[in-house]
BAFI-3210 file (N, C-alpha, C; in Angstrom, 3 decimals, decimal comma, padded with zeros to 6 digits):
// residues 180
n [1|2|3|4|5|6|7|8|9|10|11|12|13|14|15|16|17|18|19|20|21|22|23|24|25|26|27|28|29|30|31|32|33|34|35|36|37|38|39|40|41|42|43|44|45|46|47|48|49|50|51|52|53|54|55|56|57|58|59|60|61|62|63|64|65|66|67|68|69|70|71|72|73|74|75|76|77|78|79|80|81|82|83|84|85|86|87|88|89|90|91|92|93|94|95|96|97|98|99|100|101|102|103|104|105|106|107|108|109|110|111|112|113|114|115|116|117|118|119|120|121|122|123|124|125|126|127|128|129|130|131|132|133|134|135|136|137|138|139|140|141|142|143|144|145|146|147|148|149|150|151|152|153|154|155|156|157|158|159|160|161|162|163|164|165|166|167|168|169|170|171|172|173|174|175|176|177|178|179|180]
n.u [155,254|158,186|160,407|163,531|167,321|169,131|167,414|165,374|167,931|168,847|166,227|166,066|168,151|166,656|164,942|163,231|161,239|160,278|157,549|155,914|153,836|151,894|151,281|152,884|154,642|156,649|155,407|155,259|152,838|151,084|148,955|148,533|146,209|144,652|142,616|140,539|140,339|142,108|145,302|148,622|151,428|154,592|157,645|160,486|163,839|165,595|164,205|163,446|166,298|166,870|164,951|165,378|167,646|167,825|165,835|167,836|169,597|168,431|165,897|162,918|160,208|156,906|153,761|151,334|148,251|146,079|144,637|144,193|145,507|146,486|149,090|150,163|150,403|151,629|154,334|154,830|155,048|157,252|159,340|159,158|157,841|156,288|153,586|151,796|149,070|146,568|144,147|143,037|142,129|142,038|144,730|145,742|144,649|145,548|148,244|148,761|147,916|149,851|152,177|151,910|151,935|154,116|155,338|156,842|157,474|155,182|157,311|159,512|159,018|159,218|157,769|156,832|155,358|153,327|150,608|147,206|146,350|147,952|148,628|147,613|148,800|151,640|151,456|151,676|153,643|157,750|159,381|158,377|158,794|158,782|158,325|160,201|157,947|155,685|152,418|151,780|151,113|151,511|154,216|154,363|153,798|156,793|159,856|162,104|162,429|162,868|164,995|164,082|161,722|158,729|158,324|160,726|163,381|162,983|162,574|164,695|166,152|165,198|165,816|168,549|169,370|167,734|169,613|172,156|172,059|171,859|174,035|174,143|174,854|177,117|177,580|175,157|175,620|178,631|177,198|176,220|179,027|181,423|183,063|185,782]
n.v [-014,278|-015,363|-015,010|-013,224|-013,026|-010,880|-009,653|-008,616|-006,736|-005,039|-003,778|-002,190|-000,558|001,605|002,426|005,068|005,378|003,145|001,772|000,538|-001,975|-002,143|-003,942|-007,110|-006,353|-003,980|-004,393|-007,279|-008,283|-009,307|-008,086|-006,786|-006,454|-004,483|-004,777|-002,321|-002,176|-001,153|-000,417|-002,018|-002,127|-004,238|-002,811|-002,519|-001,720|-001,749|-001,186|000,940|002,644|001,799|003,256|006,070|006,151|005,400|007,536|009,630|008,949|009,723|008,010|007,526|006,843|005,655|005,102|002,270|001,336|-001,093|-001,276|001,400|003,181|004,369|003,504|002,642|005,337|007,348|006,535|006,352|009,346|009,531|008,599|010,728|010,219|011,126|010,650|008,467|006,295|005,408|002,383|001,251|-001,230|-001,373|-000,866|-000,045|002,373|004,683|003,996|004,840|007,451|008,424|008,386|010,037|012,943|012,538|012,609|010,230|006,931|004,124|002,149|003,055|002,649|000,422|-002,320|-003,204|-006,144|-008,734|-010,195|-010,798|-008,708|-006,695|-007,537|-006,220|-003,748|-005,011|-006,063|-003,796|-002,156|-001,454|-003,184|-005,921|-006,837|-009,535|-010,011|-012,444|-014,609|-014,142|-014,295|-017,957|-016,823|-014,050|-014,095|-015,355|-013,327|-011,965|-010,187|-010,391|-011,949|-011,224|-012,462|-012,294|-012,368|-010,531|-007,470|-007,800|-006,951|-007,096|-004,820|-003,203|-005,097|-004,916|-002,212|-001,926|-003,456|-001,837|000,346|-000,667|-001,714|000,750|001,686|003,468|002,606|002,784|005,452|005,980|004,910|005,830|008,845|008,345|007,627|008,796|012,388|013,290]
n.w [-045,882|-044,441|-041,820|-042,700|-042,513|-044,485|-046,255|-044,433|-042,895|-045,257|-045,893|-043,239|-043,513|-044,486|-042,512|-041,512|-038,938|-036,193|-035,224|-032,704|-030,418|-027,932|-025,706|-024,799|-026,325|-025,865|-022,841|-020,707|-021,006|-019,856|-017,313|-013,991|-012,127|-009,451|-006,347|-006,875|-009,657|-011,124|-013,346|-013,899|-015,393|-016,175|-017,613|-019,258|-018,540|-020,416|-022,800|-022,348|-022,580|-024,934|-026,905|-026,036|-026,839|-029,883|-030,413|-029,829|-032,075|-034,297|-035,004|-035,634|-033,486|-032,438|-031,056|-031,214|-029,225|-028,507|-026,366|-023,720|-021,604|-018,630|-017,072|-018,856|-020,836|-019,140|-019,120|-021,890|-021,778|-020,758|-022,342|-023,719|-026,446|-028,875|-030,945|-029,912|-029,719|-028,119|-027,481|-029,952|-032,297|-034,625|-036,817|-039,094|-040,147|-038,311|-038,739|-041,229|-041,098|-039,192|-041,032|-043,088|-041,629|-041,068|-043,345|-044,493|-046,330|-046,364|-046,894|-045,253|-042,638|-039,938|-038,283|-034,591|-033,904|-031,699|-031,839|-033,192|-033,822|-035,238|-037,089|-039,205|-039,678|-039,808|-042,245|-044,080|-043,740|-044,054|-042,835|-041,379|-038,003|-035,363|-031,531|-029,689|-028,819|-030,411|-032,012|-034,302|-036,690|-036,762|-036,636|-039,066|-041,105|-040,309|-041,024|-039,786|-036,368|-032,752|-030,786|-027,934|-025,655|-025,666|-023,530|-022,429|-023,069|-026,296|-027,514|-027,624|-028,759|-031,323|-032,137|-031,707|-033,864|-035,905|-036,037|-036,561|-038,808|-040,108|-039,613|-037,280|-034,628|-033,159|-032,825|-031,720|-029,709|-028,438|-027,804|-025,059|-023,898|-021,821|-022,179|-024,327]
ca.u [156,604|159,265|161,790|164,582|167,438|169,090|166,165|165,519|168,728|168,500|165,168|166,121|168,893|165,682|163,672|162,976|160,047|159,608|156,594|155,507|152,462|152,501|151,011|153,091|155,934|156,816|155,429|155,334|151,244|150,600|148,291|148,214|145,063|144,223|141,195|139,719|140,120|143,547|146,127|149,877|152,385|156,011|158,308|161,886|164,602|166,789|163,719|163,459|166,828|166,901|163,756|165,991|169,099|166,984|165,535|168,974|170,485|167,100|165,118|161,604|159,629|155,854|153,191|150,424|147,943|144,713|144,126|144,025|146,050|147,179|149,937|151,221|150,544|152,453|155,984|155,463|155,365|158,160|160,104|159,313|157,377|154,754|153,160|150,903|147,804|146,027|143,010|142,695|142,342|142,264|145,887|146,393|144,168|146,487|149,510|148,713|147,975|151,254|153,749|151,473|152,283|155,869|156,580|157,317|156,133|155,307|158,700|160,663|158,776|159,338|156,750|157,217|154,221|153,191|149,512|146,544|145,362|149,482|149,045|147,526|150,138|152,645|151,256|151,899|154,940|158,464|160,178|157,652|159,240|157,912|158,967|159,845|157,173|154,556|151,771|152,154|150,371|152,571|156,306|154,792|154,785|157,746|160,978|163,047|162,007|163,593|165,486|164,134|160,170|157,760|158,599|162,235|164,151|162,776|162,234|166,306|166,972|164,907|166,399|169,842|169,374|167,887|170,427|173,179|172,233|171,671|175,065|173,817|174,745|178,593|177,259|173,976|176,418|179,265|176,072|176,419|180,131|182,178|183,506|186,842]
ca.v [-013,821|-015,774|-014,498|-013,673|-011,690|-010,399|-009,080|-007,708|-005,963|-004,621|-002,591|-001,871|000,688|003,017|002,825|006,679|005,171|002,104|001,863|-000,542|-002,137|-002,150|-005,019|-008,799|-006,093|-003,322|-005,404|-008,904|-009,175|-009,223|-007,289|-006,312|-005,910|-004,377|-005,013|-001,479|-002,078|-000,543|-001,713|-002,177|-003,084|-003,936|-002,151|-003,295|-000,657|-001,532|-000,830|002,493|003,413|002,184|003,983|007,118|005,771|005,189|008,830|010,546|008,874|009,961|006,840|008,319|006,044|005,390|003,851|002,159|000,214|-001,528|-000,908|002,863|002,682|005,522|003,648|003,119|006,898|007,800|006,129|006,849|010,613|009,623|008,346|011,318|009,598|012,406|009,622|007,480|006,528|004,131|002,238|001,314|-002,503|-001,557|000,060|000,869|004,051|005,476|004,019|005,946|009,145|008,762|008,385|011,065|013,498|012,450|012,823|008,960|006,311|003,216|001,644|003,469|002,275|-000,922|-002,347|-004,256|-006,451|-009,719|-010,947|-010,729|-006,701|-006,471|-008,065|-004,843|-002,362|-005,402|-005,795|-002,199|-001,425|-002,349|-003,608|-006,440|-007,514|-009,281|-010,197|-013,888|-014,950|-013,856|-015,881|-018,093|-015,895|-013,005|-014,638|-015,777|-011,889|-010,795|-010,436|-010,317|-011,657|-010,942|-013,630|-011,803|-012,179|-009,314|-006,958|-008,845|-006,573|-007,042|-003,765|-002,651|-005,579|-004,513|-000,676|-002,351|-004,034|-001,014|001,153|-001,416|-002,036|001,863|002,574|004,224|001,956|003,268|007,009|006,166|004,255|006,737|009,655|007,677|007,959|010,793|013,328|012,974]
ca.w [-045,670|-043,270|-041,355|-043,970|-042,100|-045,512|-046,283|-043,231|-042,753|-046,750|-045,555|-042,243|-043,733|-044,824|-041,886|-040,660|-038,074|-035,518|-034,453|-031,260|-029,957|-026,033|-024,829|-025,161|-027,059|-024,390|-022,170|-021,251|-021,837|-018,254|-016,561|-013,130|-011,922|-008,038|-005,738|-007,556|-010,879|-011,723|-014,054|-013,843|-016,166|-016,218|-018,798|-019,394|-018,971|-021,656|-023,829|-022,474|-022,912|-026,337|-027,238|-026,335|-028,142|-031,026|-030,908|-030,241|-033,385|-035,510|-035,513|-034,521|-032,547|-032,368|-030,203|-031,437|-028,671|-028,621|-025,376|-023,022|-020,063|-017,731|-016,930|-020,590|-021,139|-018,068|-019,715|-023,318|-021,787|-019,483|-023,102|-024,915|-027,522|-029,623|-031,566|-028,940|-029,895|-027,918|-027,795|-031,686|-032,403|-035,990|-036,452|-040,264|-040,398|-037,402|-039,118|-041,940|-040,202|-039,061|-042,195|-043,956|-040,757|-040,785|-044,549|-044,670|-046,872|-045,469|-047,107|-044,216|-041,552|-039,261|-036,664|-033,946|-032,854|-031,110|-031,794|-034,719|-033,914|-035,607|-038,897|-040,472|-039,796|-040,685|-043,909|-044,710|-043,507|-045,492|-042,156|-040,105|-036,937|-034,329|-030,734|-029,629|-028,331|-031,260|-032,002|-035,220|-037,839|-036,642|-036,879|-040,388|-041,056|-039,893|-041,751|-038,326|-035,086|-031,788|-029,810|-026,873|-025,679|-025,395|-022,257|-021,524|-023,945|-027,682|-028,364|-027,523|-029,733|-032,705|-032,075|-031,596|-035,317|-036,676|-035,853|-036,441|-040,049|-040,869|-039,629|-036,552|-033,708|-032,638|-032,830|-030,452|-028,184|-028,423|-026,866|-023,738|-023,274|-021,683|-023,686|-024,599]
c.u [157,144|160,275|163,106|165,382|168,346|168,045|166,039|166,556|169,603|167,418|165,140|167,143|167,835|164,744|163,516|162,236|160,088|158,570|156,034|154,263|152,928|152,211|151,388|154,412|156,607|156,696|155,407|153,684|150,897|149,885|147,796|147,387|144,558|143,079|140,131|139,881|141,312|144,457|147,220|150,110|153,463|156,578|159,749|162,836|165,564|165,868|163,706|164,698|167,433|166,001|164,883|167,326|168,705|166,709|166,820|169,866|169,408|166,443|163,670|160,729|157,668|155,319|151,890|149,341|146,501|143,806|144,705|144,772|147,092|148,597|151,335|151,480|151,469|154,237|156,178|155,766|156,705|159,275|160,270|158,844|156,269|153,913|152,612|149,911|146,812|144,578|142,346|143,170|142,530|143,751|146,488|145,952|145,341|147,543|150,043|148,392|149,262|152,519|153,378|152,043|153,622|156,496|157,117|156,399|156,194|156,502|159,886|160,192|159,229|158,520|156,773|155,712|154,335|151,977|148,692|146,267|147,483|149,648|148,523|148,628|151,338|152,754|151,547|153,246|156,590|159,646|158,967|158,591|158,380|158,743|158,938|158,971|155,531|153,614|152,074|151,970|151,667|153,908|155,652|154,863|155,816|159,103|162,060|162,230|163,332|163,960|164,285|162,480|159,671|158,315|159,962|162,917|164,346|162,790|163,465|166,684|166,583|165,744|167,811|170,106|169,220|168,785|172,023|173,532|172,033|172,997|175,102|173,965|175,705|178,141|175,840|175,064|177,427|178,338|176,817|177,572|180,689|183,045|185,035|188,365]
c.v [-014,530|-015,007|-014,586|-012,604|-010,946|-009,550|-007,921|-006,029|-005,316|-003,062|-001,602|-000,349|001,846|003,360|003,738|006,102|003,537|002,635|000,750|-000,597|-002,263|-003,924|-006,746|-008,020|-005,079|-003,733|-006,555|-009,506|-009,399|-008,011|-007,111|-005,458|-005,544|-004,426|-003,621|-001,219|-001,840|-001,026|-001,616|-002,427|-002,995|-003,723|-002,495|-001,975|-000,582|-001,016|000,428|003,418|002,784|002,985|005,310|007,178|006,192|006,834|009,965|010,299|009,203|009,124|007,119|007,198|006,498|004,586|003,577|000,824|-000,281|-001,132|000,662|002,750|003,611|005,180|003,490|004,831|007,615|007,355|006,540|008,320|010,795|009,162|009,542|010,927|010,188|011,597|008,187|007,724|005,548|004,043|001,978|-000,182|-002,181|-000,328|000,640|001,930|004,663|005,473|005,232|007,098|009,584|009,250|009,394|012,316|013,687|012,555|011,145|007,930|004,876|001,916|002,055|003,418|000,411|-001,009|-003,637|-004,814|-007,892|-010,411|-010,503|-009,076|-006,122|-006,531|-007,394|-003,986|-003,378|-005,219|-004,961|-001,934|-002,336|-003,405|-004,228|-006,971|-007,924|-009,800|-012,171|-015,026|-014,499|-014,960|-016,151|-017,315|-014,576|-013,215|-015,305|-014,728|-011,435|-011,695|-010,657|-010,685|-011,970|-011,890|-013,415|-012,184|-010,488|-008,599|-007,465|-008,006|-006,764|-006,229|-003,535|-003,958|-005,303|-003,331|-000,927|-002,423|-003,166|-000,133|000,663|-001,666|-000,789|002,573|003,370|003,926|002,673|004,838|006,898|005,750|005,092|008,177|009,341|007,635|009,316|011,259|012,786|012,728]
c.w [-044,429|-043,006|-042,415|-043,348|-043,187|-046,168|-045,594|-043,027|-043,888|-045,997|-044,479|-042,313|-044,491|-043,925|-040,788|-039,383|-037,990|-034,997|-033,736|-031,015|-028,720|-025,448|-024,854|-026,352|-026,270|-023,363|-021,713|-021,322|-020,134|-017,394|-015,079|-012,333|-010,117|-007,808|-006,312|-008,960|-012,025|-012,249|-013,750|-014,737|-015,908|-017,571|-018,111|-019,312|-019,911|-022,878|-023,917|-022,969|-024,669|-027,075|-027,372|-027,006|-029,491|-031,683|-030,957|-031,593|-034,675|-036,167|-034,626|-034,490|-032,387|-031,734|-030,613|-030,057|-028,661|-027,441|-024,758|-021,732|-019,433|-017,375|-018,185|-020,965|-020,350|-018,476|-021,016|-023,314|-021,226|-020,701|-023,997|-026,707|-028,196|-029,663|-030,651|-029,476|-029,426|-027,926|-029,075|-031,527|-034,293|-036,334|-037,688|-040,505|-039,399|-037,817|-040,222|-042,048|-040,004|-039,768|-042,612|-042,923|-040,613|-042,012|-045,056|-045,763|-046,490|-045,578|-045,897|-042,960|-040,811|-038,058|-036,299|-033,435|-032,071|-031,588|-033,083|-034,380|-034,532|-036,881|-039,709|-040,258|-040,482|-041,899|-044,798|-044,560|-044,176|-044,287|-041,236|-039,443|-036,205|-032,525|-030,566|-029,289|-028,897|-031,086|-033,581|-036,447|-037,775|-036,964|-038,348|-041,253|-040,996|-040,686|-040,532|-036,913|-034,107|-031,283|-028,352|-026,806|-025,291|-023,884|-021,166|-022,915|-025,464|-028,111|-028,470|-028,463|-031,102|-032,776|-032,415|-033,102|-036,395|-036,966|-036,307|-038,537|-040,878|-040,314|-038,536|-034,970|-033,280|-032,132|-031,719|-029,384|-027,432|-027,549|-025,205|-023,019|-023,113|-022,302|-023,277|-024,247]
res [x|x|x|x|x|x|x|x|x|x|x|x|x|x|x|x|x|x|x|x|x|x|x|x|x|x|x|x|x|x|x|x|x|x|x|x|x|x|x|x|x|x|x|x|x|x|x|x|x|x|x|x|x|x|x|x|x|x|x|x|x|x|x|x|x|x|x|x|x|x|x|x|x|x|x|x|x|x|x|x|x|x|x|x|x|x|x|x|x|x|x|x|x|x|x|x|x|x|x|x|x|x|x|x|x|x|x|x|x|x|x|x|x|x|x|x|x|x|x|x|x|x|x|x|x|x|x|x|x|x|x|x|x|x|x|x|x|x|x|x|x|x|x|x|x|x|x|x|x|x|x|x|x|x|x|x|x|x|x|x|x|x|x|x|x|x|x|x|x|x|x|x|x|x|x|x|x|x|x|x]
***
């Protein structure tokens, strides 16, 4: 499958659930490591406040990551995000925990990834995206990728797109302005 955005923005008007990988798509794949061991990451704020765009217009949001990381856990609680599950390199059993949990079938999902621990949940799901800066295998997956790279505002542009092609963009944006 190549990037086809017809396609794309066809499937994108059914998809109940994004679901995100963190590391090189939330963030930019960089790890900040201190003299005791500890990690860092940087997170983008336009992702965050599309994340809550996203969830105030009823586009429910998921985190799937390979890796465990106090300070990922510490923002997806700080987004309001149920659906974290990190630490899973293999990500379609969790995916499919998920849709079954949510009532969904994996036609109304869309997932955003970056690298190979991505290309099972793509496979499954009826919306692959990935960010700009995928590796090749991944952007030959994905029906939509992002202008944007990993942790520089990909995720607010997938959210942007989803929301844009289900009709849902004016009414998240509209939230944000003062009443009348």
């Amino acid at each position: 499958m190549a990037q086809d955005a017809k396609l794309a923005a066809t499937r994108a008007r059914d998809v109940a659930l994004l679901v995100l990988d963190v590391d090189g798509v939330l963030t930019d794949g960089g790890l900040y490591v201190d003299a005791h061991g500890g990690i860092a990451k940087r997170f983008h704020a336009h992702d965050g406040l599309g994340i809550k765009a996203a969830q105030m217009a009823g586009l429910q949001v998921a985190v799937i990551s390979g890796l465990d990381s106090p300070a990922v856990a510490a923002r997806i609680k700080e987004l309001g995000i149920g659906e974290y599950h990190p630490g899973h390199h293999h990500k379609v059993p969790i995916l499919t925990g998920i849709l079954g949990r949510l009532g969904l079938s994996p036609g109304q999902a869309a997932y955003l990834g970056d690298d190979w621990v991505d290309a099972g949940p793509m496979g499954l799901v009826g919306l692959p995206m990935a960010v700009a800066d995928a590796q090749p295998e991944i952007m030959d997956l994905a029906l939509w990728v992002a202008s944007r790279p990993g942790g520089h505002g990909a995720v607010r542009e997938a959210i942007r797109f989803l929301l844009q092609a289900s009709g849902r963009l004016e009414a998240a944006y509209a939230w944000f302005l003062p009443e009348g």
